[in-house]
C-alpha positions in Angstrom: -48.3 135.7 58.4 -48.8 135.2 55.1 -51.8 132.3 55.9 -53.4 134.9 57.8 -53.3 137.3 55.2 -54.6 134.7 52.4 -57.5 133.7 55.1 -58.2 137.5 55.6 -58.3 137.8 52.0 -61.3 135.3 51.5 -63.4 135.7 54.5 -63.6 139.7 54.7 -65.6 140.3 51.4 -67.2 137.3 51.8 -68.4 138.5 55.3 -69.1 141.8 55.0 -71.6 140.7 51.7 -73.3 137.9 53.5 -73.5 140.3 56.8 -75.7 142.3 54.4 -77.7 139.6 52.9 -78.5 138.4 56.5 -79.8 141.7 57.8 -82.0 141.5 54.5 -83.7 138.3 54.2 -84.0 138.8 58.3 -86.7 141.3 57.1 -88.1 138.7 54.8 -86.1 140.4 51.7 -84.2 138.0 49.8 -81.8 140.1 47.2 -80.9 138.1 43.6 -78.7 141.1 42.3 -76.0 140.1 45.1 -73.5 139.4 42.4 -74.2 142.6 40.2 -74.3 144.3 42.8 -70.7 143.2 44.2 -69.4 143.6 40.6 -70.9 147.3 40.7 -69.6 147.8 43.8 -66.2 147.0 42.9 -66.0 149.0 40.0 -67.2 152.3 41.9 -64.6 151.4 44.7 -61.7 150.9 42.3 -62.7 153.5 40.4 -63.1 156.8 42.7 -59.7 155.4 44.6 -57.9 155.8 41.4 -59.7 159.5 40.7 -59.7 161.0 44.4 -56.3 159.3 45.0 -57.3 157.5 48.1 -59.0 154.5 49.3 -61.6 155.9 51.2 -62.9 157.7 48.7 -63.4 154.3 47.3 -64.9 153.0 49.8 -67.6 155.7 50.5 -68.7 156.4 46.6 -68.8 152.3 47.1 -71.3 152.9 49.9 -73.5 155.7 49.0 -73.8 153.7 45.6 -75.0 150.8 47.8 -77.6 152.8 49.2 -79.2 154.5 46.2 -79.6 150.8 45.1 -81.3 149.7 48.2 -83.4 152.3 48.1 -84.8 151.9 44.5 -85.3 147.7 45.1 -87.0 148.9 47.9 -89.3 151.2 46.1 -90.0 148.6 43.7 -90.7 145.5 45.9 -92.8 147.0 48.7 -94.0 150.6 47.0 -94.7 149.5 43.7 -94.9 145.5 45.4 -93.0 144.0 42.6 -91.7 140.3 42.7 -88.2 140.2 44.7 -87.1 137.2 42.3 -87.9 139.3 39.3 -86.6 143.0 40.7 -83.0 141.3 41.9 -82.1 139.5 39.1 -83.3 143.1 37.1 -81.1 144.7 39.2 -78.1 143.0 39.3 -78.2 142.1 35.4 -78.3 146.1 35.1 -75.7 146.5 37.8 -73.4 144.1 35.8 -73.9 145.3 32.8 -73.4 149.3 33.6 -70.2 148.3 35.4 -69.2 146.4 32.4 -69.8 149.4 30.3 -68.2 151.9 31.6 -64.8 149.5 32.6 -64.8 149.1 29.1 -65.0 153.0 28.3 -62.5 153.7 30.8 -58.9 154.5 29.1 -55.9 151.1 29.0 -53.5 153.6 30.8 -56.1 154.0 33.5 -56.8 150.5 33.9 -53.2 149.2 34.3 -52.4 151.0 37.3 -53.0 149.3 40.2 -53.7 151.1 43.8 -51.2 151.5 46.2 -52.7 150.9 49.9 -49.0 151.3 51.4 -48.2 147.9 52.5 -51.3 147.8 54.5 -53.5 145.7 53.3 -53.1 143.0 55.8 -53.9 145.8 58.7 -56.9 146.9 56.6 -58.6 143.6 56.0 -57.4 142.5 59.8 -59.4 145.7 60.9 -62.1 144.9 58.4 -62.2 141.5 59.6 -62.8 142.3 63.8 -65.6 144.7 62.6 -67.4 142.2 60.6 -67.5 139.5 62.9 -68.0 141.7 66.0 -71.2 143.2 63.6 -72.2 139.5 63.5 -71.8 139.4 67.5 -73.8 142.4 68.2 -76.5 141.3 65.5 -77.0 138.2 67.8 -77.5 139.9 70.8 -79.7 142.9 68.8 -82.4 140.1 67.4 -82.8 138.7 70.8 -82.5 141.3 73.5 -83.0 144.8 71.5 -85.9 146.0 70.7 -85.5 146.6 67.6 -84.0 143.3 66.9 -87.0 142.2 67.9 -89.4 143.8 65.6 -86.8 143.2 62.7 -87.8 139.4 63.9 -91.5 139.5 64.0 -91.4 141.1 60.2 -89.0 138.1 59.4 -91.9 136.1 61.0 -95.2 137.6 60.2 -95.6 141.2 58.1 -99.0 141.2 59.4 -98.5 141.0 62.9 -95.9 143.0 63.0 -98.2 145.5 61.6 -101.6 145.3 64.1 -98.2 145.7 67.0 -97.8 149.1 65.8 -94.3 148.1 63.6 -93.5 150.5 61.1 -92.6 148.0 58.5 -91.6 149.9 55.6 -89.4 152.0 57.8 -87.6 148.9 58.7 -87.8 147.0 55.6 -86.3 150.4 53.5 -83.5 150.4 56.7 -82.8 146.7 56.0 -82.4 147.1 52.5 -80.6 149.9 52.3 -77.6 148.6 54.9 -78.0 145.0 53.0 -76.9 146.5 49.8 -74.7 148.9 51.0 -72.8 145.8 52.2 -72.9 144.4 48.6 -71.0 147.2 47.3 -68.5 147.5 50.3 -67.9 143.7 49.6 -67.1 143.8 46.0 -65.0 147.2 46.8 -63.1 145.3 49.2 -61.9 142.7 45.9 -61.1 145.8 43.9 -59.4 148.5 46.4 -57.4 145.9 48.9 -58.1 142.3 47.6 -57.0 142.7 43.9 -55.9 146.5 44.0 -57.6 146.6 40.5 -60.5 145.6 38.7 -61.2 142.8 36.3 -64.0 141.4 34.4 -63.9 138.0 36.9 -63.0 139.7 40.0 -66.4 138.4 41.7 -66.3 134.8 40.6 -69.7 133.7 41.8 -68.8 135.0 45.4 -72.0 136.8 45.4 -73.4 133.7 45.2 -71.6 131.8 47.8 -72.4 134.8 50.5 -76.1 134.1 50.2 -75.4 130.5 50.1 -74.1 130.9 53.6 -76.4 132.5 55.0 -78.5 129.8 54.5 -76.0 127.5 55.4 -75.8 129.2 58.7 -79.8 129.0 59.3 -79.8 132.5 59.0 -78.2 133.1 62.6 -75.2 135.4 62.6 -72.8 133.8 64.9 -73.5 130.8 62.7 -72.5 132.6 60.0 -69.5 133.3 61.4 -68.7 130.1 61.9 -69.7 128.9 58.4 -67.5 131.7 57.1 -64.6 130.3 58.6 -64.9 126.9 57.5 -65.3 127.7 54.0 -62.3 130.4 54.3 -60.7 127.3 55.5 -61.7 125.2 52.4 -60.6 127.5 49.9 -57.6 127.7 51.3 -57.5 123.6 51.8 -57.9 123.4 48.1 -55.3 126.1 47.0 -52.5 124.3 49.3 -53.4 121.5 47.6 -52.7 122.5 44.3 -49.5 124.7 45.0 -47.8 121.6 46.6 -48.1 119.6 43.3 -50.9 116.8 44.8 -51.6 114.0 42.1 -55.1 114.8 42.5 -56.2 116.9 39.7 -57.0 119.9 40.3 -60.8 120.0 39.8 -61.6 117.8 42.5 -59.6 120.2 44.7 -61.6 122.8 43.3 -65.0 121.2 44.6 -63.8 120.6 48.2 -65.3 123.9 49.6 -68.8 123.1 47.7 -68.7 119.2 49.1 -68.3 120.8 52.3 -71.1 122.8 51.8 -73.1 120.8 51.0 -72.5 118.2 53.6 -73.4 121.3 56.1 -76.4 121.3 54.1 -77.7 117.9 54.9 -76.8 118.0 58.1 -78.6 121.1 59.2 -81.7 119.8 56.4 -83.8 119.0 59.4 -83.8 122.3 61.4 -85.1 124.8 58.9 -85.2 128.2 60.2 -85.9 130.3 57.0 -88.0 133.7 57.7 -91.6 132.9 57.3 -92.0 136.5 55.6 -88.6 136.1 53.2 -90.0 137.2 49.4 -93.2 137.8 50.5 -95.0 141.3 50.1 -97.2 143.0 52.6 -99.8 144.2 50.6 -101.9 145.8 54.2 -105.5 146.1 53.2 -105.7 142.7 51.9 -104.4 140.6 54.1 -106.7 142.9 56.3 -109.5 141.6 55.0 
């Protein structure tokens, strides 16, 4: 049981952010702030749990954070057609910093109480955990049977055709964002409310980074993602064994096994590239009309 837990533990955050940055570069938008935004996330989370006294407050100040911060990158990149590299990283430096800030404002009584989720926490990421990988079932058979799945495609593929086929695209593209982030947030609330049951500078760890990661790993397919997650899960939890049975291998190179992995994935999938065509690009209409 206590495997299970420990595997639920990794994958769910890790899932529910990279769900989010799938749905998003899918659209063609590729999010840098993933890791700010996580951090954020987790601090809102932990946060309005230890105010409101439950963890779904937590969870929805979490996700109505999320998408107030979709919304504005999308304003930037496709109203005011900023660069997506330049507007992420922007984003998630502020995202970081303001939850920084205000952790640091917030009183040492506060912060060394930890939430109480009732002995539940395996139920909750369990439950988590079906959702997330059933969302990554349904996304496969949305962005090749559904209609909207299929527009969501031809904007991954080509803005401007998408656009002479009647596609609202900045409809979709605000949508997109908007759940992607909201994701972000929900992921890093996960570490703080249920994961951790607190919140610390580190509590992301580059896992931000290891979501988007994946989704490139997977080719950007969401049943592949699902796989992926599961053998990184898998890793991590190869490599923490490994340590807690006292292994004469130092610890570092236990420490690299999920990123060898990784990258072994990576060159075996190098060949098949199936990156949206449209991912960082803006659609800027009456140009490319002309």
């Amino acid at each position: 049981m206590e495997f299970v837990v420990t595997f639920l533990r990794i994958l769910v955050p890790l899932g529910l952010t990279a769900k989010g940055e799938l749905v998003g570069e899918r659209a063609g938008i590729l999010n840098l702030g993933i890791e700010g935004n996580m951090l954020l996330g987790a601090f809102i989370g932990w946060f309005f749990a230890q105010v409101g006294g439950s963890i779904t407050i937590g969870f929805m100040a979490s996700a109505i954070a999320g998408i107030f911060a979709g919304l504005v990158f999308w304003i930037l990149i496709d109203l005011l057609e900023s660069s997506h590299q330049v507007v992420g990283l922007a984003l998630g430096f502020i995202s970081s910093g303001v939850a920084l800030t205000l952790f640091r404002v917030v009183p040492e009584k506060f912060k060394e109480t930890s939430i109480n989720v009732g002995g539940l926490e395996g139920t909750i990421l369990a439950l988590i955990a079906i959702l997330t990988i059933g969302g990554m079932i349904i996304l496969h058979f949305m962005f090749s049977k559904t209609r909207v799945g299929l527009r969501l495609e031809a904007i991954g593929q080509s803005l401007r055709s998408a656009d002479l086929l009647g596609v609202q695209i900045r409809l979709y593209r605000l949508s997109c964002c908007m759940i992607a982030t909201m994701l972000h947030f929900l992921g890093g609330a996960l570490l703080s409310i249920v994961v951790a049951r607190t919140f610390t500078i580190g509590i992301v760890s580059g896992r931000g980074w290891i979501a988007m990661c994946l989704v490139i790993l997977a080719q950007w397919r969401p049943l592949g993602l699902a796989v992926v997650l599961a053998i990184w899960s898998g890793l991590e939890i190869a490599q923490l064994s490994g340590q807690a049975s006292g292994m004469r291998i130092p610890y570092q190179f236990l420490l690299m096994l999920p990123y060898l992995g990784s990258i072994a994935i990576v060159i075996w999938l190098i060949a098949t590239k199936r990156a949206p065509k449209m991912l960082l690009v803006n659609y800027k209409r009456n140009e490319d009309a002309a």
